[in-house]
LOTORKOL-913785 format. One record per residue: x, y, z of N, C-alpha, C in turn. Coordinates in Angstrom, 1 decimal, always signed. Example, Ala and Ser with C-alpha at 12.3 -4.5 7.8 and 13.67 -1.06 7.14 Angstrom:
2
ATOM       nX       nY       nZ      caX      caY      caZ       cX       cY       cZ
ATOM    +13.2     -5.7     +7.8    +12.3     -4.5     +7.8    +13.2     -3.3     +7.8
ATOM    +12.8     -2.2     +7.1    +13.7     -1.1     +7.1    +12.9     +0.0     +7.9
This chain:
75
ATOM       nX       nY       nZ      caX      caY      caZ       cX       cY       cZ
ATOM    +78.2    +91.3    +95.7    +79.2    +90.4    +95.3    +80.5    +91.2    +95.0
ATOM    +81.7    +91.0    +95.5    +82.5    +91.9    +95.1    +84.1    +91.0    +94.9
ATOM    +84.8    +91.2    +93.5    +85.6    +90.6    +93.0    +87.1    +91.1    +93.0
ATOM    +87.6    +90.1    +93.3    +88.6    +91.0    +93.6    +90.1    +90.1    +92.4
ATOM    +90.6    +91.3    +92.3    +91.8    +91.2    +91.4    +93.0    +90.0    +91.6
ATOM    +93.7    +89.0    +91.1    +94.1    +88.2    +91.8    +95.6    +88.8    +91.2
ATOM    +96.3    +89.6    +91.5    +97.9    +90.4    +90.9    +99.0    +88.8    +90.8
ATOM    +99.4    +88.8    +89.4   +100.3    +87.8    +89.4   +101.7    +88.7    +89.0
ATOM   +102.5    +87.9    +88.4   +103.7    +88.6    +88.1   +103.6    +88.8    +86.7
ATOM   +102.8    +88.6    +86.0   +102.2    +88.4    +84.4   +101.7    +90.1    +84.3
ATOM   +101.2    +90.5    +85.1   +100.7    +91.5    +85.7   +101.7    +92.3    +85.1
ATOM   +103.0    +92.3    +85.6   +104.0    +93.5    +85.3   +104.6    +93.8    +84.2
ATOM   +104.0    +94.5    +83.5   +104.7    +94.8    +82.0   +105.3    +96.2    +82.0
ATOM   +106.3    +96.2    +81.0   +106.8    +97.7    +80.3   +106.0    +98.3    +79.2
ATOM   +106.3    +99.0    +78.9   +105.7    +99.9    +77.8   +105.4    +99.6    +76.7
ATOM   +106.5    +98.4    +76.5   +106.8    +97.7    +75.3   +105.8    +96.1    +75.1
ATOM   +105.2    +95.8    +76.5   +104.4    +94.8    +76.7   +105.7    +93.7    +77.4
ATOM   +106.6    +93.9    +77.5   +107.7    +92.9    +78.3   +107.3    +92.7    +79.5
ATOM   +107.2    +91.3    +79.8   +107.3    +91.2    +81.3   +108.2    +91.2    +81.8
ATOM   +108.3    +92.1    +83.5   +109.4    +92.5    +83.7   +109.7    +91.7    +85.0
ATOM   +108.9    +90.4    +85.4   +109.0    +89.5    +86.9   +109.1    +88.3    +85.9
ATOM   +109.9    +87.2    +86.8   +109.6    +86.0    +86.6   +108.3    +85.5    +87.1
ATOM   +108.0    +84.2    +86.7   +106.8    +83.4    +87.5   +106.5    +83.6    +88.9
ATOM   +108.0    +83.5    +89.1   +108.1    +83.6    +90.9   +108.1    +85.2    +91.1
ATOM   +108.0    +85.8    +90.6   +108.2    +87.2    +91.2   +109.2    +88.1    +91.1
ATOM   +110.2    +87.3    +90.6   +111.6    +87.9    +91.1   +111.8    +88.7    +89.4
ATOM   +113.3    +89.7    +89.6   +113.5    +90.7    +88.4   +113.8    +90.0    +87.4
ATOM   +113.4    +90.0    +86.0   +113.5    +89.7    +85.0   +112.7    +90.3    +84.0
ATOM   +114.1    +90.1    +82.6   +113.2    +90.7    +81.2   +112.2    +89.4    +80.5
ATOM   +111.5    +89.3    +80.1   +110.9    +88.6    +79.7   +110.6    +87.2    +80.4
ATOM   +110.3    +87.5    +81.5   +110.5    +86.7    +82.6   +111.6    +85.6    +83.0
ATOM   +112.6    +86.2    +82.4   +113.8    +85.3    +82.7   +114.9    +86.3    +83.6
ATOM   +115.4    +85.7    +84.5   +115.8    +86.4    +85.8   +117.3    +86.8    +85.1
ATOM   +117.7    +87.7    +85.7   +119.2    +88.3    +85.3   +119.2    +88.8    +84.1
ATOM   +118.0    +89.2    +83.3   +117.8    +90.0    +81.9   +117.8    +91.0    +82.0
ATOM   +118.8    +92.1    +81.5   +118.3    +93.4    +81.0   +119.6    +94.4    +80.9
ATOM   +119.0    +95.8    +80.5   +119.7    +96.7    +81.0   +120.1    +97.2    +82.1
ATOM   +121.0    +97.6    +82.7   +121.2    +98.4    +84.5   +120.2    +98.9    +84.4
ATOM   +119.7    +99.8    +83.8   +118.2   +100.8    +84.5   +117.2    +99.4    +84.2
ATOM   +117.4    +98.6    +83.4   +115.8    +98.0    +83.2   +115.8    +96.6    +84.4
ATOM   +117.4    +96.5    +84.9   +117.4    +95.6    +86.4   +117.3    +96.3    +87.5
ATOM   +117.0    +97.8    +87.5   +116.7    +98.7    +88.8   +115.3    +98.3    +88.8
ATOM   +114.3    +99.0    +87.2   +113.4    +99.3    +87.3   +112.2    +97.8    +88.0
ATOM   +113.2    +96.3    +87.3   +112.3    +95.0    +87.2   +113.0    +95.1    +89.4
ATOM   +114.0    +95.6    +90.4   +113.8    +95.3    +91.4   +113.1    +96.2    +92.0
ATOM   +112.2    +97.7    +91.9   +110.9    +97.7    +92.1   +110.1    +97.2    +91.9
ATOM   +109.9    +97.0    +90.9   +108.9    +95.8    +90.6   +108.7    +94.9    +91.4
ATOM   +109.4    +94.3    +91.6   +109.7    +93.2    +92.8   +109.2    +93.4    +94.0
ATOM   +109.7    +94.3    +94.3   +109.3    +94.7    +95.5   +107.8    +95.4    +95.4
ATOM   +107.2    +96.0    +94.8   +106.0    +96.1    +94.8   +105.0    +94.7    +94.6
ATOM   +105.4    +93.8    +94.2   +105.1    +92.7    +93.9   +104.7    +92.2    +95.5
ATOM   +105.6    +92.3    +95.9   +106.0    +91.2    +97.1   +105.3    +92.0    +98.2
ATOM   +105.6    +93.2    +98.4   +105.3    +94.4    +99.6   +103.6    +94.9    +99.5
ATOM   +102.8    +95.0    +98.4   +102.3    +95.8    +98.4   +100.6    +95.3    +98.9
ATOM   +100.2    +94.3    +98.2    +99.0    +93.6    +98.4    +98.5    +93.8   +100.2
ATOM    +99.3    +93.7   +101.2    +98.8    +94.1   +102.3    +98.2    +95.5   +102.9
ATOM    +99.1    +96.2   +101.5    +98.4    +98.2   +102.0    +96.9    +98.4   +101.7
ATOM    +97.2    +99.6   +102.6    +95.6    +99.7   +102.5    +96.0   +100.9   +101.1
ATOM    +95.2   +101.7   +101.0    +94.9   +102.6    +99.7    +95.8   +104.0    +99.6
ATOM    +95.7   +104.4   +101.1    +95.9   +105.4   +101.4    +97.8   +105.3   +101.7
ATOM    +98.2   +103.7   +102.2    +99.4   +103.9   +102.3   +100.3   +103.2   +100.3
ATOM    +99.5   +103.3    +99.7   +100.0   +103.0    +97.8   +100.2   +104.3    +97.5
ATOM    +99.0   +105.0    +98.2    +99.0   +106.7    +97.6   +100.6   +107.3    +98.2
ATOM   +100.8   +107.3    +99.4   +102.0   +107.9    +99.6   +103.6   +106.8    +98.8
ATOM   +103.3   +105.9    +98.8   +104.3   +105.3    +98.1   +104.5   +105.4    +96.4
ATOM   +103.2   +106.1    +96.1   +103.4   +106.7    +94.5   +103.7   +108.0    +94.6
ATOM   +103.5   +108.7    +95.7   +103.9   +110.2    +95.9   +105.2   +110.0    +95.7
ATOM   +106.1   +109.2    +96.6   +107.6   +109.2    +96.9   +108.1   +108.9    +95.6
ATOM   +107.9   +108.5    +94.5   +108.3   +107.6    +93.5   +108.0   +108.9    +92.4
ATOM   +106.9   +109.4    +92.4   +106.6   +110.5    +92.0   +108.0   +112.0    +92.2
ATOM   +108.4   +112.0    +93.2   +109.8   +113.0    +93.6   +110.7   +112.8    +92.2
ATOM   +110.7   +111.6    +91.4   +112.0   +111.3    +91.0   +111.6   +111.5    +89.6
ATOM   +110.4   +111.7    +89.4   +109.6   +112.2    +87.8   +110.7   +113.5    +87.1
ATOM   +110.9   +113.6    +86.1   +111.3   +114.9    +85.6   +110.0   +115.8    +85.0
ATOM   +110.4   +117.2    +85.4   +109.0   +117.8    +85.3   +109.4   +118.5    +84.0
């Protein structure tokens, strides 16, 4: 039997426990759309877009798209 994860937008939290999608998916602070800071409306349109984009990758193509995301880390 094998169970699988069902990823909603509830799913996306900050550090702080904020949700950073609306219901629908889209960028928002506390799931209300057009909320936040400039970096914290950059960070909720990744979001987004992982939201929307990602569920069809296989494993191997998440791994390279956390590599690329990984370049922008400060070491």
């Amino acid at each position: 039997m094998h169970l699988q994860l069902v990823i909603s937008p509830s799913h996306f939290v900050d550090r702080y426990g904020r949700r950073v999608l609306t219901d629908g998916g889209q960028p928002g602070m506390d799931g209300k759309e057009d909320v936040g800071s400039t970096t914290e409306q950059y960070r909720n349109l990744v979001a987004a877009a992982v939201y929307a984009n990602c569920e069809h990758l296989d494993n191997a193509q998440l791994d390279e798209i956390i590599a690329w995301v990984q370049l922008y880390k400060s070491k």
